[in-house]
PQR file of N, CA, C, O and H, with PARSE charges and radii, in Angstrom:
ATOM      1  N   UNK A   1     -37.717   3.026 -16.304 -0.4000 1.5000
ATOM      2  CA  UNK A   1     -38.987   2.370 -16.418 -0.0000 2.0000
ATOM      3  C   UNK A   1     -38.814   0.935 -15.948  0.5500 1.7000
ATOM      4  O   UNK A   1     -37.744   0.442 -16.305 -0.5500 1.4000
ATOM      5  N   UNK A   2     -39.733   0.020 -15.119 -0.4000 1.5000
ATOM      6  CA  UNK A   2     -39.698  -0.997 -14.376 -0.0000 2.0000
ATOM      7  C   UNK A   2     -40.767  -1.694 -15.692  0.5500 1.7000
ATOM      8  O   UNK A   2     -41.443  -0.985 -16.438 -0.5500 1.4000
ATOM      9  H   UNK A   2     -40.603   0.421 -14.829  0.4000 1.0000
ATOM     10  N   UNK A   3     -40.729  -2.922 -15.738 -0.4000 1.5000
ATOM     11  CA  UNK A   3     -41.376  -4.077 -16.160 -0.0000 2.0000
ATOM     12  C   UNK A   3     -41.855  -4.585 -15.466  0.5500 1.7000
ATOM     13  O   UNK A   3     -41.300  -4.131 -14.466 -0.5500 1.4000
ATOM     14  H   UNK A   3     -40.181  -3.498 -15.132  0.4000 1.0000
ATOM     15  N   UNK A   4     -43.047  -5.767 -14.866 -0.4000 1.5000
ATOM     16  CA  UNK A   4     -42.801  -6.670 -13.865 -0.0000 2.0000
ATOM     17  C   UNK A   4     -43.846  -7.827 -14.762  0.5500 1.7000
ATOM     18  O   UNK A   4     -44.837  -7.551 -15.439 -0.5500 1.4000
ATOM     19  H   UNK A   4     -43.498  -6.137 -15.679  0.4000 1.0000
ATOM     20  N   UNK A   5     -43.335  -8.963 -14.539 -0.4000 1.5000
ATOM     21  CA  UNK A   5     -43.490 -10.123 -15.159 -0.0000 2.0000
ATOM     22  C   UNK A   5     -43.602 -11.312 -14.275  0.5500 1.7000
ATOM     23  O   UNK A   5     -42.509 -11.732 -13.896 -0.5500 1.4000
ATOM     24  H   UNK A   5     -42.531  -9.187 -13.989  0.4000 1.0000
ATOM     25  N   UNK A   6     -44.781 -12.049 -13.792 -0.4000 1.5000
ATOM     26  CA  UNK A   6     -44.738 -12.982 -12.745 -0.0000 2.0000
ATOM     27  C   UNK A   6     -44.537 -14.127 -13.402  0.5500 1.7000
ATOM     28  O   UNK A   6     -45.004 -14.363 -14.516 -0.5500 1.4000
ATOM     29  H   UNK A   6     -45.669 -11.707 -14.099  0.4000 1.0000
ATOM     30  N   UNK A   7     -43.628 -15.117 -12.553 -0.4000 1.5000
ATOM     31  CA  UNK A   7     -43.517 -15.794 -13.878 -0.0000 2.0000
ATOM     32  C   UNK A   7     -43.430 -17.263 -12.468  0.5500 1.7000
ATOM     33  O   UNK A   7     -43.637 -17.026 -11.278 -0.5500 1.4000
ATOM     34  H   UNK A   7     -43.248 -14.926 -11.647  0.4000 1.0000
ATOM     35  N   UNK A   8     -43.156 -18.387 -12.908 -0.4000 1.5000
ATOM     36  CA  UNK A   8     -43.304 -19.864 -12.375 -0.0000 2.0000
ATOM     37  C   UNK A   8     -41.860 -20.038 -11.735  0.5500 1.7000
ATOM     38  O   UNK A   8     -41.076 -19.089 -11.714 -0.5500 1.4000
ATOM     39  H   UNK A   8     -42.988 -18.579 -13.875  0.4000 1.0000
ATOM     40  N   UNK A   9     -41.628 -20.928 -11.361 -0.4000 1.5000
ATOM     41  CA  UNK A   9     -40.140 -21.243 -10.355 -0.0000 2.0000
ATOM     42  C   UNK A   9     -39.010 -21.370 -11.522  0.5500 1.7000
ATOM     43  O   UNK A   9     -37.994 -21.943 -11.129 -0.5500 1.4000
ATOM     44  H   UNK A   9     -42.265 -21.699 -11.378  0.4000 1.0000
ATOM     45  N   UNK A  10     -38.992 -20.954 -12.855 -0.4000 1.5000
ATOM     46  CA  UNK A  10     -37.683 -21.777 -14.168 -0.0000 2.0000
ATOM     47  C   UNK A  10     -37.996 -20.585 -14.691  0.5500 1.7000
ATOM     48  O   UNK A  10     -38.909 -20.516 -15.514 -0.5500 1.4000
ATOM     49  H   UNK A  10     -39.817 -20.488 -13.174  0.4000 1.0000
ATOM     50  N   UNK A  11     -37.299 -19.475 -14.303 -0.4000 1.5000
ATOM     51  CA  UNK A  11     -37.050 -18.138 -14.578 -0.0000 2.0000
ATOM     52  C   UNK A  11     -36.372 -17.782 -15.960  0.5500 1.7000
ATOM     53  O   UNK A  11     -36.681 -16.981 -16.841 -0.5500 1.4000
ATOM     54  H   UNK A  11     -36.558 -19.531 -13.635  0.4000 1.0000
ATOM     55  N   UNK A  12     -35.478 -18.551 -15.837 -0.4000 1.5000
ATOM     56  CA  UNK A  12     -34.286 -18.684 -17.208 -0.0000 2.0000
ATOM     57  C   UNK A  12     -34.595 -18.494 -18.193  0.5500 1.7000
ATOM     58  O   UNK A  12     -34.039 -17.539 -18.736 -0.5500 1.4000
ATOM     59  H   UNK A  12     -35.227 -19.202 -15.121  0.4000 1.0000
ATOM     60  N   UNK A  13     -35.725 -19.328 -19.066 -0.4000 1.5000
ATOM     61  CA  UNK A  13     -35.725 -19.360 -20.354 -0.0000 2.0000
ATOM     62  C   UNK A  13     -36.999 -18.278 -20.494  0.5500 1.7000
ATOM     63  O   UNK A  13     -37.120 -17.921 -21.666 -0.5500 1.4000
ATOM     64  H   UNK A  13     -36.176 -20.103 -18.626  0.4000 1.0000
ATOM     65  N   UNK A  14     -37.997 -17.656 -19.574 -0.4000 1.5000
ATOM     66  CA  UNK A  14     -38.624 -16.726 -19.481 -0.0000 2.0000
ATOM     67  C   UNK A  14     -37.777 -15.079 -20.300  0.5500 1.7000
ATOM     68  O   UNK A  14     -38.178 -14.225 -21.091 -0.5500 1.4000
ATOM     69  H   UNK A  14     -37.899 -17.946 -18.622  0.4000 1.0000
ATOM     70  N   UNK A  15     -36.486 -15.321 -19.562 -0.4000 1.5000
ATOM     71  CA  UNK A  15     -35.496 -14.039 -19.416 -0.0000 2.0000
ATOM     72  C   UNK A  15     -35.361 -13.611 -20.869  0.5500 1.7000
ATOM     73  O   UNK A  15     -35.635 -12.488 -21.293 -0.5500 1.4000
ATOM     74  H   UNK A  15     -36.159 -16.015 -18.920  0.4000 1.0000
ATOM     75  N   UNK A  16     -34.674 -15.163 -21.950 -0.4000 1.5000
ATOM     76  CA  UNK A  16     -34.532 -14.880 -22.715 -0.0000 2.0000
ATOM     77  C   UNK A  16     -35.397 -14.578 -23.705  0.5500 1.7000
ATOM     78  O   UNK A  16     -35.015 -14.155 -24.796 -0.5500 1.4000
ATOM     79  H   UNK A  16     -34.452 -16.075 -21.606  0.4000 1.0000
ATOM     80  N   UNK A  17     -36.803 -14.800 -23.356 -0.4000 1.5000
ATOM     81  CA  UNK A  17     -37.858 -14.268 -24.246 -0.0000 2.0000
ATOM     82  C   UNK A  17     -38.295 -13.144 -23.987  0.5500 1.7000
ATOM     83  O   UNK A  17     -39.038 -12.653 -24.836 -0.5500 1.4000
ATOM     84  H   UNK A  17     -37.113 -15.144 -22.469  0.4000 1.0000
ATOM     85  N   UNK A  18     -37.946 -12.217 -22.541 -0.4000 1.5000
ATOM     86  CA  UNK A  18     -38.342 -11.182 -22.353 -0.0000 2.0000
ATOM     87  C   UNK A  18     -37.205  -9.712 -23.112  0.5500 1.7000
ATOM     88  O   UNK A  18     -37.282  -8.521 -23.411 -0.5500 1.4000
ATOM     89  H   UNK A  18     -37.342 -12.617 -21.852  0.4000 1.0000
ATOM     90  N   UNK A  19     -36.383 -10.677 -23.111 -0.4000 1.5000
ATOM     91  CA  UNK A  19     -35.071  -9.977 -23.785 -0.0000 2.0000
ATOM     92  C   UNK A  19     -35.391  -9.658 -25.158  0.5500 1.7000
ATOM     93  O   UNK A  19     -35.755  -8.517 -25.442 -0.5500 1.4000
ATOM     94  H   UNK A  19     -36.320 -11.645 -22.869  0.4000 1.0000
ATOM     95  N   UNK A  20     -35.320 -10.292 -25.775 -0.4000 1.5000
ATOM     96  CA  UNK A  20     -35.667 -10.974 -26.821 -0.0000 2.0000
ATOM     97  C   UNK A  20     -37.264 -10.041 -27.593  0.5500 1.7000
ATOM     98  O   UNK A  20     -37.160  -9.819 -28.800 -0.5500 1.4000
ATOM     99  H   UNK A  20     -35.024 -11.219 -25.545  0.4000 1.0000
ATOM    100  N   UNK A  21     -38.253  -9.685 -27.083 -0.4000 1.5000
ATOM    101  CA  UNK A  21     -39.682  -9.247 -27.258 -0.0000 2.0000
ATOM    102  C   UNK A  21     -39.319  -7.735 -27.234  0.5500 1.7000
ATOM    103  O   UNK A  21     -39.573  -7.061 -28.233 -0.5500 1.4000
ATOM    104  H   UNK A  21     -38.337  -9.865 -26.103  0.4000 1.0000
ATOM    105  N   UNK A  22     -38.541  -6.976 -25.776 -0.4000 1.5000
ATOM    106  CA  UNK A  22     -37.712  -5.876 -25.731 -0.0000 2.0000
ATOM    107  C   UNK A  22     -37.443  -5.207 -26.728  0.5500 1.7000
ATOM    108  O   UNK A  22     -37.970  -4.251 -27.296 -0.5500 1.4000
ATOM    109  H   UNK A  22     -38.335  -7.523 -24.965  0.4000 1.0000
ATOM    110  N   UNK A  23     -35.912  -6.265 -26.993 -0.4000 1.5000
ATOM    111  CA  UNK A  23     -35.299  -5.830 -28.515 -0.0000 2.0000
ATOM    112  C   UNK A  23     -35.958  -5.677 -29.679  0.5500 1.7000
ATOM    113  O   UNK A  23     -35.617  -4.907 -30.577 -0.5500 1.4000
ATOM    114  H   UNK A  23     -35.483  -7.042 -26.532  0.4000 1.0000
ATOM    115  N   UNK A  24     -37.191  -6.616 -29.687 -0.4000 1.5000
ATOM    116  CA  UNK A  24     -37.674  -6.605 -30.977 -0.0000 2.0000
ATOM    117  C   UNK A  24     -38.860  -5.275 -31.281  0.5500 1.7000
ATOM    118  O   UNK A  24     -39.217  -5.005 -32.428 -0.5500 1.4000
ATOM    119  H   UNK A  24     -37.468  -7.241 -28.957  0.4000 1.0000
ATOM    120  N   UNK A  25     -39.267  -4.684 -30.312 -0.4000 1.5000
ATOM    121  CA  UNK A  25     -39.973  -3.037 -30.194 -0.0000 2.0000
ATOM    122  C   UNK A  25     -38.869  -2.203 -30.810  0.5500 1.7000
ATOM    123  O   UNK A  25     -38.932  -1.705 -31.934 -0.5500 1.4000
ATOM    124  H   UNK A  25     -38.977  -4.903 -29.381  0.4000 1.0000
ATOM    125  N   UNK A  26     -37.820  -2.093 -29.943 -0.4000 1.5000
ATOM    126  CA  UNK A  26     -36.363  -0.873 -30.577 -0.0000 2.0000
ATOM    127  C   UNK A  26     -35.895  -1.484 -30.022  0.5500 1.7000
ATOM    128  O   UNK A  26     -36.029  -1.938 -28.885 -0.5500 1.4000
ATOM    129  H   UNK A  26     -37.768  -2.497 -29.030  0.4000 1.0000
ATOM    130  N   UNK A  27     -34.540  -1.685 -31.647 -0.4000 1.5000
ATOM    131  CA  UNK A  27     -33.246  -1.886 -30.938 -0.0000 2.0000
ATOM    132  C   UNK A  27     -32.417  -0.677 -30.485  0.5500 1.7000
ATOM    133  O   UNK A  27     -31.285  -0.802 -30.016 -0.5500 1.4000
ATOM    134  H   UNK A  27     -34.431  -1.316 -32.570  0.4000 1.0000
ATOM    135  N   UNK A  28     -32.873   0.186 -30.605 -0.4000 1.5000
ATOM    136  CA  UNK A  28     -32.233   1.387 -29.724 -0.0000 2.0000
ATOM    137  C   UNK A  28     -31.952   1.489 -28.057  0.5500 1.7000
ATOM    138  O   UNK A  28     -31.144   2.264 -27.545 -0.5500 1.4000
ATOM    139  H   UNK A  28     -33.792   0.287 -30.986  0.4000 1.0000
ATOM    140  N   UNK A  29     -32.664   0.684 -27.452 -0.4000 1.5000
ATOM    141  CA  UNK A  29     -33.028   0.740 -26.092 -0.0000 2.0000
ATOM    142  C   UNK A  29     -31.913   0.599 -25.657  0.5500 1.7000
ATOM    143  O   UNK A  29     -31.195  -0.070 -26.400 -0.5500 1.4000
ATOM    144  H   UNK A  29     -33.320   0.053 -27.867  0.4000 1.0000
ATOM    145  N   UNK A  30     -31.182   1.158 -24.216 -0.4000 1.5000
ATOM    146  CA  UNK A  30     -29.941   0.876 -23.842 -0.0000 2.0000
ATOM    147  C   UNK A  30     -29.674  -0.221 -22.891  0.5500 1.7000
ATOM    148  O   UNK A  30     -30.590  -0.741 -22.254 -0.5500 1.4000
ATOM    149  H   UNK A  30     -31.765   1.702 -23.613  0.4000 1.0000
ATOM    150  N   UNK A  31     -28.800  -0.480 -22.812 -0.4000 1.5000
ATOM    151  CA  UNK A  31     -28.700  -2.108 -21.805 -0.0000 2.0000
ATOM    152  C   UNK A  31     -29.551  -1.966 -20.902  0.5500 1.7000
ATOM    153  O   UNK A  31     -30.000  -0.869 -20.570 -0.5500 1.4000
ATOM    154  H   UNK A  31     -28.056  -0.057 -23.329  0.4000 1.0000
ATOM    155  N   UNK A  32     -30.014  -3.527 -20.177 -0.4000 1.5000
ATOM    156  CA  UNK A  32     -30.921  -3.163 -19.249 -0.0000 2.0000
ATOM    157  C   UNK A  32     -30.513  -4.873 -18.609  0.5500 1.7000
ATOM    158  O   UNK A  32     -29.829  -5.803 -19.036 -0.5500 1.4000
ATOM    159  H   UNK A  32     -29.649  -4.418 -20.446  0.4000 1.0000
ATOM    160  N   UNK A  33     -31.276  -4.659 -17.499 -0.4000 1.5000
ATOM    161  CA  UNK A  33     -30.734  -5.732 -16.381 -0.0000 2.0000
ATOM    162  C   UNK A  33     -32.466  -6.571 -16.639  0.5500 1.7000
ATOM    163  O   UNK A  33     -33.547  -6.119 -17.014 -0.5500 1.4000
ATOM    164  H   UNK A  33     -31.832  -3.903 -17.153  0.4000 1.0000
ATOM    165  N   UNK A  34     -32.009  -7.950 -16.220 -0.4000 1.5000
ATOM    166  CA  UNK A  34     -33.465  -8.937 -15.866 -0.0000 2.0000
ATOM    167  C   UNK A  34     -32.949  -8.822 -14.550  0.5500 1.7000
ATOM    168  O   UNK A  34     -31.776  -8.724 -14.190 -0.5500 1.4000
ATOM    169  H   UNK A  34     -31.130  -8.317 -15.915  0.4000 1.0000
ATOM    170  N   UNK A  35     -34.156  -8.853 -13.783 -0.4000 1.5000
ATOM    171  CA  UNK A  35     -33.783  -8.997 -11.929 -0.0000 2.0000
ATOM    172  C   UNK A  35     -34.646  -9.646 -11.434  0.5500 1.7000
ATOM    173  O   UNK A  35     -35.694  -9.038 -11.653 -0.5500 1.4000
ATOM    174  H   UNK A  35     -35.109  -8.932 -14.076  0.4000 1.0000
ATOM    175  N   UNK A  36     -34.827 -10.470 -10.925 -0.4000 1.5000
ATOM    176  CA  UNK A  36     -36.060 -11.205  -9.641 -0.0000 2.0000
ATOM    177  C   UNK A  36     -35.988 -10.128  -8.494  0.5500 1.7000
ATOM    178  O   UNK A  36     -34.986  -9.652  -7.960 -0.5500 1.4000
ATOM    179  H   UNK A  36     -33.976 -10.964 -10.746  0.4000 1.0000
ATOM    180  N   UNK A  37     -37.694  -9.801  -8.193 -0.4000 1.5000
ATOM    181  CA  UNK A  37     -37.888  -9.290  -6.930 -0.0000 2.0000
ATOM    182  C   UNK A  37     -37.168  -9.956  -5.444  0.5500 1.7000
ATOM    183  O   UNK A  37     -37.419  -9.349  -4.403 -0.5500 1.4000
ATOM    184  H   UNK A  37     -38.508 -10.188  -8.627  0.4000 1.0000
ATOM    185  N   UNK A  38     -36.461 -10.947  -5.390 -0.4000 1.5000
ATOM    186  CA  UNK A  38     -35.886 -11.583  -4.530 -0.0000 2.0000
ATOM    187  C   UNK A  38     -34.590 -10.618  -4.260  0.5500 1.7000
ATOM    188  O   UNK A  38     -34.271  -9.998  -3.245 -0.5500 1.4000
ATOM    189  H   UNK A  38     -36.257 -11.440  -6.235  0.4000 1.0000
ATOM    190  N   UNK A  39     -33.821 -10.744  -5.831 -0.4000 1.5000
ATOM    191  CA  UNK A  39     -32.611  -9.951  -5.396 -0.0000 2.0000
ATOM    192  C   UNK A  39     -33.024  -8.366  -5.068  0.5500 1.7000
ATOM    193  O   UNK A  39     -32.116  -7.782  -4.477 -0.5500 1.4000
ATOM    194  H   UNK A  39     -34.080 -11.247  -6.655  0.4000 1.0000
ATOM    195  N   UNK A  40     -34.069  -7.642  -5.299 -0.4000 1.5000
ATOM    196  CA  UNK A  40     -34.211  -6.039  -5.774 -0.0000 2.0000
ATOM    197  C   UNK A  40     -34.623  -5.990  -3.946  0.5500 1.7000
ATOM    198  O   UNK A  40     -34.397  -4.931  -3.360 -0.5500 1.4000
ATOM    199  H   UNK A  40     -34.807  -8.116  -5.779  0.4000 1.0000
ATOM    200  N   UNK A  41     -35.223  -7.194  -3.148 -0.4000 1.5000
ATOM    201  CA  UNK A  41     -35.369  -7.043  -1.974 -0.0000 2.0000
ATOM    202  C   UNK A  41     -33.793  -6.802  -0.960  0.5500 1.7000
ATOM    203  O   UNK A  41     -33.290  -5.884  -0.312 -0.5500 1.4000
ATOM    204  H   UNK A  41     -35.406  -8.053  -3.624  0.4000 1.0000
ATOM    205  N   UNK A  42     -33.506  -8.000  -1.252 -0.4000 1.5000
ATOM    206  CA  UNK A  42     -32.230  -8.379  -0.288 -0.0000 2.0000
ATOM    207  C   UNK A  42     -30.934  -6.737  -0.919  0.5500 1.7000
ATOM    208  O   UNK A  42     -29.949  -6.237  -0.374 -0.5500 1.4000
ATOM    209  H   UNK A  42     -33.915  -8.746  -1.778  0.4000 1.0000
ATOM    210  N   UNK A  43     -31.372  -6.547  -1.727 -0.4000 1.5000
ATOM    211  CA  UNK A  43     -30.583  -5.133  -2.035 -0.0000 2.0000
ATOM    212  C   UNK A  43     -30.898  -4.176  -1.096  0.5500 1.7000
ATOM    213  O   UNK A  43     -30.057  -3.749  -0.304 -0.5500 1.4000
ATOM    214  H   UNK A  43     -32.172  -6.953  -2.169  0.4000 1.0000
ATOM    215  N   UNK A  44     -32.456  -3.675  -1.130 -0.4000 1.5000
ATOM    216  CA  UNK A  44     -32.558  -3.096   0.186 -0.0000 2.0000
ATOM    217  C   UNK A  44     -32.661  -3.259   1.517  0.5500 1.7000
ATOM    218  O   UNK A  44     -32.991  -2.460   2.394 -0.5500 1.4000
ATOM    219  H   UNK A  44     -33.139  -4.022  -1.772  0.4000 1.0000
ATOM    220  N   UNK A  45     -32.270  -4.636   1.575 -0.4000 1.5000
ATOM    221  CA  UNK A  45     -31.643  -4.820   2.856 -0.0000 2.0000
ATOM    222  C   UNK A  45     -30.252  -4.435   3.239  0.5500 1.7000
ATOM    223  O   UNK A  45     -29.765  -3.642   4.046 -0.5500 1.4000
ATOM    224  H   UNK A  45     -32.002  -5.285   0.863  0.4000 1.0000
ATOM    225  N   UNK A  46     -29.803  -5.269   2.382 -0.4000 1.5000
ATOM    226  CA  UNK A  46     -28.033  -4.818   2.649 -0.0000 2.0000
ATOM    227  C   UNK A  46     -27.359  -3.299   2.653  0.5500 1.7000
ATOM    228  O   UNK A  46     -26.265  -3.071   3.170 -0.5500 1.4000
ATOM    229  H   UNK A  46     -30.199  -5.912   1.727  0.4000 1.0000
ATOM    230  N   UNK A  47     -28.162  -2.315   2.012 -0.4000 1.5000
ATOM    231  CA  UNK A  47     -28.584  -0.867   2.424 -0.0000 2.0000
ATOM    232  C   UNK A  47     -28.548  -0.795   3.942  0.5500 1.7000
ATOM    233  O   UNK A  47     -27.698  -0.251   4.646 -0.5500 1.4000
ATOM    234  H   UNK A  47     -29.051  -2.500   1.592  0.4000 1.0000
ATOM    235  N   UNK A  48     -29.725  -1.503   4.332 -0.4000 1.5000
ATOM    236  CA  UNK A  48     -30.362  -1.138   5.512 -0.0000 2.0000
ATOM    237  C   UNK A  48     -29.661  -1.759   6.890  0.5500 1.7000
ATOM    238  O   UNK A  48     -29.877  -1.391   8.045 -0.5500 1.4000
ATOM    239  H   UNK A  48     -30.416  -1.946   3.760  0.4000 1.0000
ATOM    240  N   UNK A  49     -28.830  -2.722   6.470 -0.4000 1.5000
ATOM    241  CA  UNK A  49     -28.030  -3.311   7.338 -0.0000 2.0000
ATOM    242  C   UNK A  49     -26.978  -2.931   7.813  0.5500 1.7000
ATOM    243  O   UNK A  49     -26.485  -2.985   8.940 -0.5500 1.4000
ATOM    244  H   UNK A  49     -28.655  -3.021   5.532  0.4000 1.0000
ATOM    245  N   UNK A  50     -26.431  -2.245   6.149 -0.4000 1.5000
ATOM    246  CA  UNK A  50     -25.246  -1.350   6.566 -0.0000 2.0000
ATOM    247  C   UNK A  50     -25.238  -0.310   7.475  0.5500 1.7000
ATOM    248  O   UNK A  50     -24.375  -0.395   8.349 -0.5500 1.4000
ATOM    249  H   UNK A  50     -26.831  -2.201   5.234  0.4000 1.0000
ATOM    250  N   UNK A  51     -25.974   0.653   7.500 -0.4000 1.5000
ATOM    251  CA  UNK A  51     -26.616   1.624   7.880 -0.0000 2.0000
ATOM    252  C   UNK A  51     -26.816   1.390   9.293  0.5500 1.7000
ATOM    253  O   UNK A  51     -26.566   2.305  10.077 -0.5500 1.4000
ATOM    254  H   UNK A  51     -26.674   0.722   6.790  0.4000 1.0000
ATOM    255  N   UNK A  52     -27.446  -0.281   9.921 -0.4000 1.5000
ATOM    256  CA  UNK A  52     -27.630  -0.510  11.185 -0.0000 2.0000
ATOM    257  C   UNK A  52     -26.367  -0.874  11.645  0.5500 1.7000
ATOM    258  O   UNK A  52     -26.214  -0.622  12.840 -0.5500 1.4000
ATOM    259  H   UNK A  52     -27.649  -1.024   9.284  0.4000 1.0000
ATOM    260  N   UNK A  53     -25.652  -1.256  11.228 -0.4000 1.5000
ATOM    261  CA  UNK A  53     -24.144  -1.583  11.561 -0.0000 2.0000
ATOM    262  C   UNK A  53     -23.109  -0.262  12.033  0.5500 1.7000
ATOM    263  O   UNK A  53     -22.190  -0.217  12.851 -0.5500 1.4000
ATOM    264  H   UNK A  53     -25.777  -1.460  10.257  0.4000 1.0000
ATOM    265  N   UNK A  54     -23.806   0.952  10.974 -0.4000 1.5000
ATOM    266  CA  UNK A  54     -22.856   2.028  10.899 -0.0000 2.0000
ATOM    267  C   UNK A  54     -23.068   2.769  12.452  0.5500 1.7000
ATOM    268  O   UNK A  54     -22.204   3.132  13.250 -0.5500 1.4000
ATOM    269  H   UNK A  54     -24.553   0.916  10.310  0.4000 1.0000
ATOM    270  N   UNK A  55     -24.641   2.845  12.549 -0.4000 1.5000
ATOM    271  CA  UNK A  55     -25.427   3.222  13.460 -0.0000 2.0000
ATOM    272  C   UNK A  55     -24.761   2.414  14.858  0.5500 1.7000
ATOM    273  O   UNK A  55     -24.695   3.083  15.889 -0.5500 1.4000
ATOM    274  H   UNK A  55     -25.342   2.550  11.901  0.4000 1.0000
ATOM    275  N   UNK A  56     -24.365   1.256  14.877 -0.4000 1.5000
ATOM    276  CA  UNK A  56     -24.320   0.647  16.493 -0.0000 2.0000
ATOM    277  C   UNK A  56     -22.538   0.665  16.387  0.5500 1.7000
ATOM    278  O   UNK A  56     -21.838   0.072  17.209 -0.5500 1.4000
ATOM    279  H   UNK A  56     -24.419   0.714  14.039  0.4000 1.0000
ATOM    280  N   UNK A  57     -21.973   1.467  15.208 -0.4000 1.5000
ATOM    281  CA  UNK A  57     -20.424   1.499  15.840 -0.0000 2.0000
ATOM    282  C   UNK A  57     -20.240   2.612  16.120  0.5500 1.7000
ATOM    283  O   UNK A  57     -19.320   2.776  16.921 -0.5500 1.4000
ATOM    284  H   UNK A  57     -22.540   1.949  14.541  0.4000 1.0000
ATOM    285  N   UNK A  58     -20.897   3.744  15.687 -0.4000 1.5000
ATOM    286  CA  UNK A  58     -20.910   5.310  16.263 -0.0000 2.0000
ATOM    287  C   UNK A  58     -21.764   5.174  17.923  0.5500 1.7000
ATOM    288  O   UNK A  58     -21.474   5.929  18.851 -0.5500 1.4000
ATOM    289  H   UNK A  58     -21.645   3.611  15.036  0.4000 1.0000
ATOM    290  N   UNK A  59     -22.475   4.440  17.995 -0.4000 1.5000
ATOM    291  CA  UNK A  59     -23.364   4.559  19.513 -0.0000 2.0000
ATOM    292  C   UNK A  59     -22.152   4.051  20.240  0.5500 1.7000
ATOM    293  O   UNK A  59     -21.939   4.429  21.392 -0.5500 1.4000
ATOM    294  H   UNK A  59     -22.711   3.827  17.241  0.4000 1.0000
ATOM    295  N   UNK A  60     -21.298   3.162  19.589 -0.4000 1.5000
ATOM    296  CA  UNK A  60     -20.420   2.128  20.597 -0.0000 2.0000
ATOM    297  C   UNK A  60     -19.253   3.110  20.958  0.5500 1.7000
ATOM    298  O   UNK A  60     -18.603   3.064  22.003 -0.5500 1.4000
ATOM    299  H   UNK A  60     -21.471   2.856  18.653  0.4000 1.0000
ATOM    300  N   UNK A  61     -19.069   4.114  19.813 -0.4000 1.5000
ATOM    301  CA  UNK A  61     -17.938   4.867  19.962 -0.0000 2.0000
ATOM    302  C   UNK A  61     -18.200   6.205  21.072  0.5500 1.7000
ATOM    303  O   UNK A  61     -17.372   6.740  21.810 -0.5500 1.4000
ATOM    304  H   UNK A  61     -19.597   4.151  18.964  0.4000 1.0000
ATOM    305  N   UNK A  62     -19.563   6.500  20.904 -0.4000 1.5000
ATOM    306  CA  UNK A  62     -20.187   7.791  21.745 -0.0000 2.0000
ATOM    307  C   UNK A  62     -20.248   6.921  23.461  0.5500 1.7000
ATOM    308  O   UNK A  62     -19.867   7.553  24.446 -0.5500 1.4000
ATOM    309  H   UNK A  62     -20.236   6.066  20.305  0.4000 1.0000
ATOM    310  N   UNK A  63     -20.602   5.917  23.560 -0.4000 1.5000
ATOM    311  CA  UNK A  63     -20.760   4.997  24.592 -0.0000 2.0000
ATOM    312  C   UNK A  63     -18.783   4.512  25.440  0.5500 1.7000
ATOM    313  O   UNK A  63     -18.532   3.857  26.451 -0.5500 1.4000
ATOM    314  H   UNK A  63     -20.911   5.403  22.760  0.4000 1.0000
ATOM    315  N   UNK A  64     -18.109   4.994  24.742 -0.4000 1.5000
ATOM    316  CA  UNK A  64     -17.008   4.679  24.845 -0.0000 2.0000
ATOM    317  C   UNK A  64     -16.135   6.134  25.619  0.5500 1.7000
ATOM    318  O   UNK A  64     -15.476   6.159  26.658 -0.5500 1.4000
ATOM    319  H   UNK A  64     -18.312   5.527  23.920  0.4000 1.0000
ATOM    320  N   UNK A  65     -16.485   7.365  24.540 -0.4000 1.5000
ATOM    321  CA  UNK A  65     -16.448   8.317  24.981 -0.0000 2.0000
ATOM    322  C   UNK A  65     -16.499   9.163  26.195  0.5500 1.7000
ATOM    323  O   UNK A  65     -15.766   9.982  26.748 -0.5500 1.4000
ATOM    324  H   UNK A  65     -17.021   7.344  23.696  0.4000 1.0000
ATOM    325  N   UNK A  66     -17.931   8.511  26.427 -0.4000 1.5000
ATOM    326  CA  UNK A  66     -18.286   8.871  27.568 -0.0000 2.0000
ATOM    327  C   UNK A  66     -18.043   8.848  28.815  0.5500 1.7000
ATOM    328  O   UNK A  66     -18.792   9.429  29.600 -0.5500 1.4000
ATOM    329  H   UNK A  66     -18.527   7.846  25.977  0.4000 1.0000
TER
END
């Protein structure tokens, strides 16, 4: 399950109240991550980069082949 919480440029002390509000529903809940949409982006980039990287050393290798 995703949360999303827009919040002002001083993220920090937001975190610990969102933490904090969480826990206080059930403390049963199992660990869970705070993330900015910034990092959850550049994640699927670096996916996608890899992937273009993997992609132009197999073309380089078929191109070599040949």
């Amino acid at each position: 399950m995703d949360i999303v919480v827009r919040a002002g440029q001083d993220q920090l002390p937001l975190t610990a109240s969102i933490r904090v509000a969480i826990l206080s529903v059930n403390l049963n809940i199992p660990r869970f991550e705070i993330l900015t949409v910034d990092s959850e982006i550049e994640k699927l980039g670096n996916r996608r980069r890899f992937q273009t990287w993997l992609l132009n050393a197999f073309s380089a290798i078929a191109l070599f082949l040949a």
